[in-house]
C-alpha positions as a Markdown table, in Angstrom:
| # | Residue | x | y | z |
|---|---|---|---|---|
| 1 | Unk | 3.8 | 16.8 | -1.4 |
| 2 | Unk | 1.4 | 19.4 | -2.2 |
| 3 | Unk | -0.1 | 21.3 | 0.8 |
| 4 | Unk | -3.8 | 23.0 | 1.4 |
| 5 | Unk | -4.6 | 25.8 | 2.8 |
| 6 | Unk | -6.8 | 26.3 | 6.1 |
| 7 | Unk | -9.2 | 29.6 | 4.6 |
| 8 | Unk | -11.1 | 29.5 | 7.5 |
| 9 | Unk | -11.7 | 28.1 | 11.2 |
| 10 | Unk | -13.9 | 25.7 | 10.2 |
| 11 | Unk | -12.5 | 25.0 | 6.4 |
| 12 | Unk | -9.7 | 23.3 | 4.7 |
| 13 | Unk | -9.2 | 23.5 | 0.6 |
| 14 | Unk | -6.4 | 21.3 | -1.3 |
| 15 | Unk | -5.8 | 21.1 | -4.7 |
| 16 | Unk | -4.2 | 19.1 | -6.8 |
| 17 | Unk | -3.3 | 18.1 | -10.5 |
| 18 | Unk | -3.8 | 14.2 | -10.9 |
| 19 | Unk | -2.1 | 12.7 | -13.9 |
| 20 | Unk | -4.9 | 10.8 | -15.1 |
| 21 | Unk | -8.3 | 11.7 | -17.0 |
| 22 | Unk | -11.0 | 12.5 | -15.2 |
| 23 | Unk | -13.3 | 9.3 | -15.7 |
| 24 | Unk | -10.5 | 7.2 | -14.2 |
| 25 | Unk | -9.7 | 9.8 | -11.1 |
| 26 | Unk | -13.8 | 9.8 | -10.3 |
| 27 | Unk | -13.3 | 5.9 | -10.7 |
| 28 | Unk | -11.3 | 6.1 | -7.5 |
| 29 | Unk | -13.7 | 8.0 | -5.6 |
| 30 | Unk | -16.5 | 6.1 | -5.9 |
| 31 | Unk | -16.0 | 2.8 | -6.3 |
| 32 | Unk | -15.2 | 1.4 | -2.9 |
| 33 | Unk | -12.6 | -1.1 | -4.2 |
| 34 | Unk | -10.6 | 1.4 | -5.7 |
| 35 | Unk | -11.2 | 3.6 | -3.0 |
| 36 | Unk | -9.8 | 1.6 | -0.5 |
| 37 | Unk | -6.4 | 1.6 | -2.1 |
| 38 | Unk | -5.8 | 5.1 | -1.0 |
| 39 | Unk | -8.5 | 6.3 | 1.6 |
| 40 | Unk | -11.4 | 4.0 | 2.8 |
| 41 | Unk | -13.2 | 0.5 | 0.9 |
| 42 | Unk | -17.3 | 0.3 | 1.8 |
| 43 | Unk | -19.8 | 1.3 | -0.3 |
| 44 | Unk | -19.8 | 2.3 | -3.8 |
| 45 | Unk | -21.3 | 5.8 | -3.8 |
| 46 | Unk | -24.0 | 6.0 | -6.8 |
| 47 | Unk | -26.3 | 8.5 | -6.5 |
| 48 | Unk | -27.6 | 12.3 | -4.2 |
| 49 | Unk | -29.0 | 11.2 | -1.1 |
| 50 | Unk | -27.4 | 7.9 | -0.5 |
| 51 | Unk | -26.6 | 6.6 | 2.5 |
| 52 | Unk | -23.4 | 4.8 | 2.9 |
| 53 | Unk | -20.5 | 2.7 | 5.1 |
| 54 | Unk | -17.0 | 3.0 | 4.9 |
| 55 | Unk | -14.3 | 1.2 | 6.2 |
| 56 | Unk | -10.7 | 2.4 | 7.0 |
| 57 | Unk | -8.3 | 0.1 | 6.9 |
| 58 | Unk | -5.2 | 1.4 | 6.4 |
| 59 | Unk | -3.2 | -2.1 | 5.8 |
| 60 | Unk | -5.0 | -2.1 | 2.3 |
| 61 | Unk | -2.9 | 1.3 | 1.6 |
| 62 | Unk | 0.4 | 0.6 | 2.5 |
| 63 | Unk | 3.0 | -2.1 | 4.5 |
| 64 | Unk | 4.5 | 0.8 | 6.3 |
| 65 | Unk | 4.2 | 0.4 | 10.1 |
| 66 | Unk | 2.1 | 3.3 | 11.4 |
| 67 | Unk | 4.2 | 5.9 | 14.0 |
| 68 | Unk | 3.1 | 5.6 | 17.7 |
| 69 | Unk | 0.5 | 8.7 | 17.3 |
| 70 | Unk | -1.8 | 6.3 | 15.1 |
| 71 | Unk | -0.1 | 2.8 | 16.0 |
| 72 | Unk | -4.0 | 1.4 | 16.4 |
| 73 | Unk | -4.0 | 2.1 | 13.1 |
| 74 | Unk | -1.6 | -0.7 | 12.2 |
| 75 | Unk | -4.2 | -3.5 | 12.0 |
| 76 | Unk | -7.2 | -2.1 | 13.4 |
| 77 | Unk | -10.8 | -1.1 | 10.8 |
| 78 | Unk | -12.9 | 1.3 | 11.6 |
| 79 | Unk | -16.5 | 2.2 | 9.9 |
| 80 | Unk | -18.2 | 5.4 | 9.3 |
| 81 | Unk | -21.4 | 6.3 | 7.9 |
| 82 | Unk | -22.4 | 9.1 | 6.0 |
| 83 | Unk | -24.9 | 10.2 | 3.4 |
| 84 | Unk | -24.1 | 11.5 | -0.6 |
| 85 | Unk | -24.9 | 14.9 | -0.1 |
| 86 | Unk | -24.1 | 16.0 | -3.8 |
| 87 | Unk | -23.3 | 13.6 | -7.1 |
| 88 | Unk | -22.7 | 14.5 | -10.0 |
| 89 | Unk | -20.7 | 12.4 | -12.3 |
| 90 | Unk | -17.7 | 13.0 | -13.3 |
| 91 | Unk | -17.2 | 16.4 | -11.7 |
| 92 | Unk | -18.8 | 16.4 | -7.8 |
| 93 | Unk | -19.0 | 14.3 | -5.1 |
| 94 | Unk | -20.1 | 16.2 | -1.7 |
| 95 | Unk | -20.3 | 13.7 | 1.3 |
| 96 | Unk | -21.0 | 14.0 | 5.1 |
| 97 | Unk | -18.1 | 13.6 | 7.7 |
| 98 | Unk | -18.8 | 11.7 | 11.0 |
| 99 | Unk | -21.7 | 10.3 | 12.4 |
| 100 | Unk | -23.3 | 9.3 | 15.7 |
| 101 | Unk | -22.2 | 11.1 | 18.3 |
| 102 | Unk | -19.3 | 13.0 | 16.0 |
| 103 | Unk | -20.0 | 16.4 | 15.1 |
| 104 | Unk | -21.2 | 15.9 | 11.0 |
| 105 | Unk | -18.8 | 17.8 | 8.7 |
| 106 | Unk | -19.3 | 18.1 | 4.5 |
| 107 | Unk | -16.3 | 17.0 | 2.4 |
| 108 | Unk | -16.5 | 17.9 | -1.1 |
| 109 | Unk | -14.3 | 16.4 | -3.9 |
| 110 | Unk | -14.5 | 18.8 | -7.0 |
| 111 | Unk | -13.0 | 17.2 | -10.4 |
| 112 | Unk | -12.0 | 19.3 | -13.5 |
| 113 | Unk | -10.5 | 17.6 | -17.1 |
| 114 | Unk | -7.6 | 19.3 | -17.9 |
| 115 | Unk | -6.8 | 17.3 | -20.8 |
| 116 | Unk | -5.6 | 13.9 | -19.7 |
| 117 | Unk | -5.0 | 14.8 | -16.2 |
| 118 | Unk | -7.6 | 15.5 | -13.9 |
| 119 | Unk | -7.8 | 18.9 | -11.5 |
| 120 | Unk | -8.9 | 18.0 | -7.9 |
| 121 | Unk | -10.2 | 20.8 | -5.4 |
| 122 | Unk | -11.4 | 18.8 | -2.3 |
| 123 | Unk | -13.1 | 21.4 | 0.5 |
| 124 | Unk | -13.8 | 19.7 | 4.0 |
| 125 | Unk | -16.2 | 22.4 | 5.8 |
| 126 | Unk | -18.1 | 22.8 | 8.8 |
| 127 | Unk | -15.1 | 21.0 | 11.1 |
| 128 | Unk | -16.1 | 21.8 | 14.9 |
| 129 | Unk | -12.5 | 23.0 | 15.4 |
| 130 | Unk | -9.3 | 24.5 | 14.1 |
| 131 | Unk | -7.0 | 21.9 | 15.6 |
| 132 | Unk | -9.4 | 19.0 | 14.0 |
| 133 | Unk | -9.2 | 21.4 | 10.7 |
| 134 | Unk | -5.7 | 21.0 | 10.7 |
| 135 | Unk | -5.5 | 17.3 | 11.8 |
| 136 | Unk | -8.2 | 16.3 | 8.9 |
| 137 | Unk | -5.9 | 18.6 | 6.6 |
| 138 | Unk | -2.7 | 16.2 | 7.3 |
| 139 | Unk | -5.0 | 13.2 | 6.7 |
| 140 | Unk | -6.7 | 14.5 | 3.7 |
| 141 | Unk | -2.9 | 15.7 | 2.1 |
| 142 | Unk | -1.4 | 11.9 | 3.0 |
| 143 | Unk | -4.2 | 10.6 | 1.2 |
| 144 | Unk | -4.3 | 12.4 | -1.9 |
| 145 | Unk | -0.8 | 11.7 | -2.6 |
| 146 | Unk | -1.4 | 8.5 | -1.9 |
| 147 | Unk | -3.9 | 8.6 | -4.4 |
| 148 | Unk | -1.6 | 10.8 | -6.9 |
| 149 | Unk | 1.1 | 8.0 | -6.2 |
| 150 | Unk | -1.5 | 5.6 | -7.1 |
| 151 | Unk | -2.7 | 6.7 | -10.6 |
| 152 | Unk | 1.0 | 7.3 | -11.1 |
| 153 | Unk | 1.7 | 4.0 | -11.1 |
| 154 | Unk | 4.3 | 4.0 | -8.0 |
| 155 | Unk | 4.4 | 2.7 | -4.7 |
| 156 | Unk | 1.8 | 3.8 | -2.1 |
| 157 | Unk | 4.2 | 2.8 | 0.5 |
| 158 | Unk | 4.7 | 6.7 | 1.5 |
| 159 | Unk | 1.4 | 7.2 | 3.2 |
| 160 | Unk | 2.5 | 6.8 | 7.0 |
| 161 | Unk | 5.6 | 9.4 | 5.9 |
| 162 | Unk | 3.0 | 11.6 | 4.2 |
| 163 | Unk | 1.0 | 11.9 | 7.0 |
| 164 | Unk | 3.7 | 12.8 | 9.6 |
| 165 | Unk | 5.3 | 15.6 | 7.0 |
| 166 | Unk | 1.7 | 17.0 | 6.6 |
| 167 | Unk | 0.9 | 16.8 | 10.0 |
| 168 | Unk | 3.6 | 18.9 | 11.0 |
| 169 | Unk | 3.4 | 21.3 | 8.3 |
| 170 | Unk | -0.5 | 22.2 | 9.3 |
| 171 | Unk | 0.6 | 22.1 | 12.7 |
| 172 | Unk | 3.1 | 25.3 | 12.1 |
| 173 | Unk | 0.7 | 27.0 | 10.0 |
| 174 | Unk | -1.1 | 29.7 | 11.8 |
């Protein structure tokens, strides 16, 4: 598993070589079908400005039973809305975090060809704290390996494992 770095209170940066080309990686973002395979279904995101719904439902990523810490994760959806803040196919995709009564955070997924694999640098900014920094930084790590596991062809059945190892990782990182 790859790890991030925390370059500010507010900031987290990972980044990450995907074994696929780029058109195919921003495929995966995007589309909400695809999208829910390794992060959240909803809306297909299509264009700057748009608003949008997604739905995490983390049965749709993996059989594993979720630990205790996120055990109403184990059946349980949630939605979030948000709005397209940058697009900019097949190289940006900069999207608010949160909504309501949240504080709103940016999250921007940056995609560079690199022959036929795909360089990711995804920046979530703006968090309202260091502990939720680091707690969206475990979330965000799980994810994208589930994603790299994904477009590798193997099992995405190591996402509730991925998020405890990153979890605790960020949590010893000062």
């Amino acid at each position: 598993m790859q790890l991030g770095r925390v370059i500010a209170p507010d900031t987290f940066v990972l980044e990450r070589r995907l074994k696929a080309p780029i058109e195919r990686v921003w495929s995966y973002f995007v589309d909400g079908e695809k999208r829910a395979r390794w992060f959240t279904g909803g809306d297909t995101l299509s264009a700057n400005g748009q608003t949008f719904s997604i739905l995490f439902a983390h049965h749709n990523i993996t059989d594993e039973k979720p630990p205790e810490r996120w055990k109403q994760m184990e059946t349980g959806e949630f939605a979030m809305a948000g709005r397209v803040l940058a697009f900019d196919p097949p190289r940006l995709l900069a999207i608010t975090w949160g909504d309501g009564d949240e504080h709103v955070s940016e999250v921007r997924f940056e995609l560079m060809a690199a022959g036929e694999e795909t360089l990711l640098t995804l920046t979530h900014s703006k968090v309202d704290t260091l502990g939720n920094v680091k707690d969206f930084a475990g979330g965000w790590t799980a994810h994208v390996e589930t994603l790299a596991a994904l477009l590798d062809g193997r099992s995405t059945n190591i996402f509730w494992a991925s998020v405890v190892a990153a979890h605790e990782a960020y949590e010893h990182m000062s």
